[in-house]
VEXMARLUM-600825 format. One record per residue (C-alpha): chain; z, x, y. Coordinates in steps of 0.001 Angstrom, whole numbers, padded with zeros to 6 digits. Layout:
# VEXMARLUM-600825
  mol        z        x        y
    A        Z        X        Y
...
END
This chain:
# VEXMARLUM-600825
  mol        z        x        y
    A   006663  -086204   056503
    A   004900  -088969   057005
    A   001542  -089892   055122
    A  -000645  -089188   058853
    A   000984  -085579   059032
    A  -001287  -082939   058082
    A   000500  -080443   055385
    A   002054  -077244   056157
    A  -000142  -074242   055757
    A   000664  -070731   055090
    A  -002655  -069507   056358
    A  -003884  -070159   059958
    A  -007643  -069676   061705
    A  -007823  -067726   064913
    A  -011202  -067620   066740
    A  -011256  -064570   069143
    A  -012884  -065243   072532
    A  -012671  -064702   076245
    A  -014167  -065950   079497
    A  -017509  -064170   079158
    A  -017935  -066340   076380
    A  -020523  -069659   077215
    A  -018638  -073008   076506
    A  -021704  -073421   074246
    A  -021016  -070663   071934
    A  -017367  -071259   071927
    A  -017522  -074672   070843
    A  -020268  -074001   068259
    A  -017376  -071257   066968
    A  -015072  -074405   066953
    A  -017258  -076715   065597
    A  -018127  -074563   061824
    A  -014088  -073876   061613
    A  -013920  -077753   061366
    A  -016204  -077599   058458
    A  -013948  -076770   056407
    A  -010230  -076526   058268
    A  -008285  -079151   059382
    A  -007803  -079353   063155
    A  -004032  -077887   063213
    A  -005015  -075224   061399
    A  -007163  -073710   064341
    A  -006361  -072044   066973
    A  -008364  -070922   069830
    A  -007307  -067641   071315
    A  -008404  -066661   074838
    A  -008807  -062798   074975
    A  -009574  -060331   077245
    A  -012547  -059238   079645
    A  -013495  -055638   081150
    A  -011583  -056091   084528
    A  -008191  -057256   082682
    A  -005313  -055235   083737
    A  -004307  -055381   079827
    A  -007497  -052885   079497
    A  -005874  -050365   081522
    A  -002338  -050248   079493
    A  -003825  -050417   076486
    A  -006368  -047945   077188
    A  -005157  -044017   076330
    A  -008258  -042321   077739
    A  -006864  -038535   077195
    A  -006614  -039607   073695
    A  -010229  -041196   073807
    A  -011617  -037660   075229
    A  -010286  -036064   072372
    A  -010653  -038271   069332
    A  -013818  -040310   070682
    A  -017609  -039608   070142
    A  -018032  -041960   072224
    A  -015509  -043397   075188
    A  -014946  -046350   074894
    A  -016440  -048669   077396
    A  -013611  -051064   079263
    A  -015706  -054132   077400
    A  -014797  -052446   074021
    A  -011311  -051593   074659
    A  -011014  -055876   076114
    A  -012501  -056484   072321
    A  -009741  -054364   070912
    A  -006856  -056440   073569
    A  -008575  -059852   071787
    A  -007931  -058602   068705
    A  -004518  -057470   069306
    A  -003587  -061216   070958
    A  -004770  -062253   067547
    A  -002773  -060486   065665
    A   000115  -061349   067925
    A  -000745  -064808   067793
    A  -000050  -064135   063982
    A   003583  -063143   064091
    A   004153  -065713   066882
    A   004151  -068948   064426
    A   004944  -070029   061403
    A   001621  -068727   059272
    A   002292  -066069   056647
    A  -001428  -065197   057098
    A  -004574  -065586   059294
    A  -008274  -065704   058490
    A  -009301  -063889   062927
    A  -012955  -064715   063306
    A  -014817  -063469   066132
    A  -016608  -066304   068235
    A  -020282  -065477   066895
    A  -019385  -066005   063373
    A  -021099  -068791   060965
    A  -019975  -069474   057234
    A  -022463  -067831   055228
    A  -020935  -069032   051855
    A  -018341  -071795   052607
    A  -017184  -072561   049461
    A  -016019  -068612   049325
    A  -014638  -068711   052547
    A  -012461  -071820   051868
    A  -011392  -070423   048645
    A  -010245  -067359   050455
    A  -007985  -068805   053110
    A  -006479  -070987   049919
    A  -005611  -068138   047919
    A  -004812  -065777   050968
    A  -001197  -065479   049396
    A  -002383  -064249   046497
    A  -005159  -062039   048001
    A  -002642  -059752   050098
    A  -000308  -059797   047718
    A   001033  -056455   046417
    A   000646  -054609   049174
    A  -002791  -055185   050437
    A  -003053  -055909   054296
    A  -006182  -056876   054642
    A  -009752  -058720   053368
    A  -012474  -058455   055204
    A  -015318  -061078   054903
    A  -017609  -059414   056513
    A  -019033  -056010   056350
    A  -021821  -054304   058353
    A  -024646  -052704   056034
    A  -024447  -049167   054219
    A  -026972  -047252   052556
    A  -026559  -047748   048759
    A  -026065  -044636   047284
    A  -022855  -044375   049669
    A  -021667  -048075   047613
    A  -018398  -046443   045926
    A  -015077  -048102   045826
    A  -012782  -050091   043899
    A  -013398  -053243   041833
    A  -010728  -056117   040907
    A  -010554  -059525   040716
    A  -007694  -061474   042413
    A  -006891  -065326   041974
    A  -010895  -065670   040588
    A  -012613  -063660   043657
    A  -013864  -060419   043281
    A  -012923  -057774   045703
    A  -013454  -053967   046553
    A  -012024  -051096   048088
    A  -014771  -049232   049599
    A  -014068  -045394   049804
    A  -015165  -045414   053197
    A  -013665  -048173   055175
    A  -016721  -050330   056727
    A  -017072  -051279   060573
    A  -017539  -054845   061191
    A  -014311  -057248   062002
    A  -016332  -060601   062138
    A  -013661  -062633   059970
    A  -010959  -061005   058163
    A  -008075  -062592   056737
    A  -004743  -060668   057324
    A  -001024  -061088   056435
    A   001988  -060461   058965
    A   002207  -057129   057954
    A  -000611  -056317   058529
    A  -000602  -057671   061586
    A   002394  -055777   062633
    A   001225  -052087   061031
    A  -002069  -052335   063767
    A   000125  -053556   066508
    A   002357  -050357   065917
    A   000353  -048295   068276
    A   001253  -049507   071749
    A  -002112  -047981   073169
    A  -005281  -047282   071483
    A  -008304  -044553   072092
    A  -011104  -046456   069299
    A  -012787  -049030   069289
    A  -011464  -051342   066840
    A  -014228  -051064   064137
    A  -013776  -047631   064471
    A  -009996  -047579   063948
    A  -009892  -048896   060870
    A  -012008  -046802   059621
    A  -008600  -044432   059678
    A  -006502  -046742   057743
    A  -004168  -043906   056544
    A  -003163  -043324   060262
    A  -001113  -046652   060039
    A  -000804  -047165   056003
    A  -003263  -050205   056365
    A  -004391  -051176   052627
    A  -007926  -053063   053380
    A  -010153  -054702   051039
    A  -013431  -056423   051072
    A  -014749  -059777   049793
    A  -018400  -058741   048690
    A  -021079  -060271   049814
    A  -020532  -061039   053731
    A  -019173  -064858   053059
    A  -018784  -064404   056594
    A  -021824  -063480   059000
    A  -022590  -062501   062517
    A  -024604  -064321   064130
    A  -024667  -063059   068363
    A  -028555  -062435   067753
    A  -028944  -066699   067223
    A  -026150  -066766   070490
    A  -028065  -064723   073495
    A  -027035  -061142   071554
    A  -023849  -058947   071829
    A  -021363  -059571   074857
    A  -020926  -055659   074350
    A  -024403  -054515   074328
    A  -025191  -053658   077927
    A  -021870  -051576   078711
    A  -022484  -049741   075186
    A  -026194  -048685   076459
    A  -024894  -046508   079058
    A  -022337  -045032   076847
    A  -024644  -043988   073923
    A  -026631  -041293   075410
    A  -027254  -038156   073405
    A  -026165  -034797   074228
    A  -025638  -031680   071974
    A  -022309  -031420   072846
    A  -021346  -034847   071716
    A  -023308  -034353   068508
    A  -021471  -031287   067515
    A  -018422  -033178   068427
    A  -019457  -036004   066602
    A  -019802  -033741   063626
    A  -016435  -032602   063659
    A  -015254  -036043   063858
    A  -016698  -037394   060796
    A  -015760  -033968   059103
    A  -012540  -034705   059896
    A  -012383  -038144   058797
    A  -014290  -037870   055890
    A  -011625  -034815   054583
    A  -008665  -037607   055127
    A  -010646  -040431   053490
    A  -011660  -038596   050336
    A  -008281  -037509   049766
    A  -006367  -040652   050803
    A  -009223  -042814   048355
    A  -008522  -040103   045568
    A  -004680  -040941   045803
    A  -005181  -044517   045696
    A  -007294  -044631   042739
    A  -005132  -042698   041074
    A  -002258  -045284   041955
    A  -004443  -048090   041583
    A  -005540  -046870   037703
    A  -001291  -046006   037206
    A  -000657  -049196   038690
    A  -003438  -051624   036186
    A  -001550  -049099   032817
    A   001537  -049993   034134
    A   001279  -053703   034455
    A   000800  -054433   030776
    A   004594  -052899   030541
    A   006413  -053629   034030
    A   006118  -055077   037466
    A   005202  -051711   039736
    A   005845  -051497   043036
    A   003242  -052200   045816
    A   000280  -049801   046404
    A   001275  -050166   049947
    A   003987  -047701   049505
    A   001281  -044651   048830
    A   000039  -045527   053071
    A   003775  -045636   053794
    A   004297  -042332   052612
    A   001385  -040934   054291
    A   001736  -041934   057136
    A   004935  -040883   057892
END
């Protein structure tokens, strides 16, 4: 290799975007990646918009009548198609892993974000699929979940998956459990919320090293279809109801099993090399 040759990297940086997005916030996304990455490590992925025929394949609507509070607008569902091209994009080169950012991110701690992407291998190792850097707010008495420390970073399993996929690093997979389901019926905040489903294993980096920032960028690029989708009726309350019910019944007991592995798995350690956590999703979700 010769001295000018940047080094191989395991890990690369994917910023999600699409043509609704102005040049100026695009290359402001562009610009704070080169803070701290090295031009070949970026990679600029050009997603999807409302009108894309992509929304329409991808798209189960019977399934989003059923499963959905809310439909999902044909904006959300081109958010979704982004993500997917970026997980794609993933198993399409040479990276073991990926730190996706969405285009209206900004480094909120750099120094935590750049220590993330270097020890990405050992971050989602052992099973674990995913980090997420960023996570929306929740009330804190709802603050339960798991606490480790891998390769000097804390992280935690919260019992009740956040929304919010800002900047997330993710291995291959990963990558490959989400692309699984060849069409979708949530939006994608929403769907991992039900990371059994799949046998995703997601953790969080605490703290938001990662935040959004679309209120400094002229706001949402989702915000005006989701208006019209968001109106209240009893019926969708009730349903709504049963939803979280539902989901709330699956993550209690999925989050019970796992802690249970996770506390075997820490006993077992001081004595022999266990085998991934990753296995307890396989299982159930099978």
């Amino acid at each position: 290799m010769r001295p000018d040759q940047p080094e191989p990297t395991e890990t690369g940086i994917i910023i999600l975007t699409c043509s609704r997005s102005p040049a100026a916030r695009v290359n402001g996304a562009l610009a704070e990646a080169a803070t701290l990455f090295h031009p070949h490590q970026i990679h600029l992925a050009h997603g999807f918009i409302s009108t894309d025929e992509e929304v329409d394949r991808l798209f189960d609507i019977g399934k989003a009548r059923r499963w959905s509070k809310h439909m999902p607008t044909r904006s959300e569902m081109a958010a979704y198609a982004t993500h997917r091209l970026g997980w794609q994009t993933l198993l399409a080169r040479d990276w073991q892993y990926a730190l996706l950012l969405e285009d209206d991110f900004r480094f909120h701690t750099p120094e935590i974000v750049h220590q993330a992407v270097q020890r990405a291998p050992a971050l989602l190792a052992d099973g674990r699929h995913m980090i997420k850097l960023f996570d929306f707010p929740r009330d804190r008495s709802r603050h339960v979940g798991i606490e480790t420390e891998i390769a000097g970073l804390p992280l935690v399993k919260w019992k009740r998956t956040r929304a919010g996929l800002v900047g997330y690093l993710i291995s291959r997979e990963g990558a490959a459990r989400l692309l699984a389901r060849e069409r979708v019926f949530r939006v994608v905040d929403e769907d991992i919320k039900f990371f059994w489903e799949i046998g995703l294993d997601i953790w969080s980096l605490p703290g938001n090293p990662i935040r959004e920032a679309a209120s400094d960028l002229g706001g949402s690029l989702l915000e005006s279809d989701r208006k019209g989708a968001r109106r209240r009726n009893l019926l969708r309350s009730i349903k709504g109801m049963a939803l979280t019910l539902h989901r709330d019944w699956h993550t209690r007991r999925h989050y019970a099993r796992y802690r249970k592995a996770f506390l075997q798995r820490q006993a077992a350690a001081l004595t022999s090399a266990p085998p991934p956590l990753s296995q307890e999703f396989a299982e159930a979700a099978e």
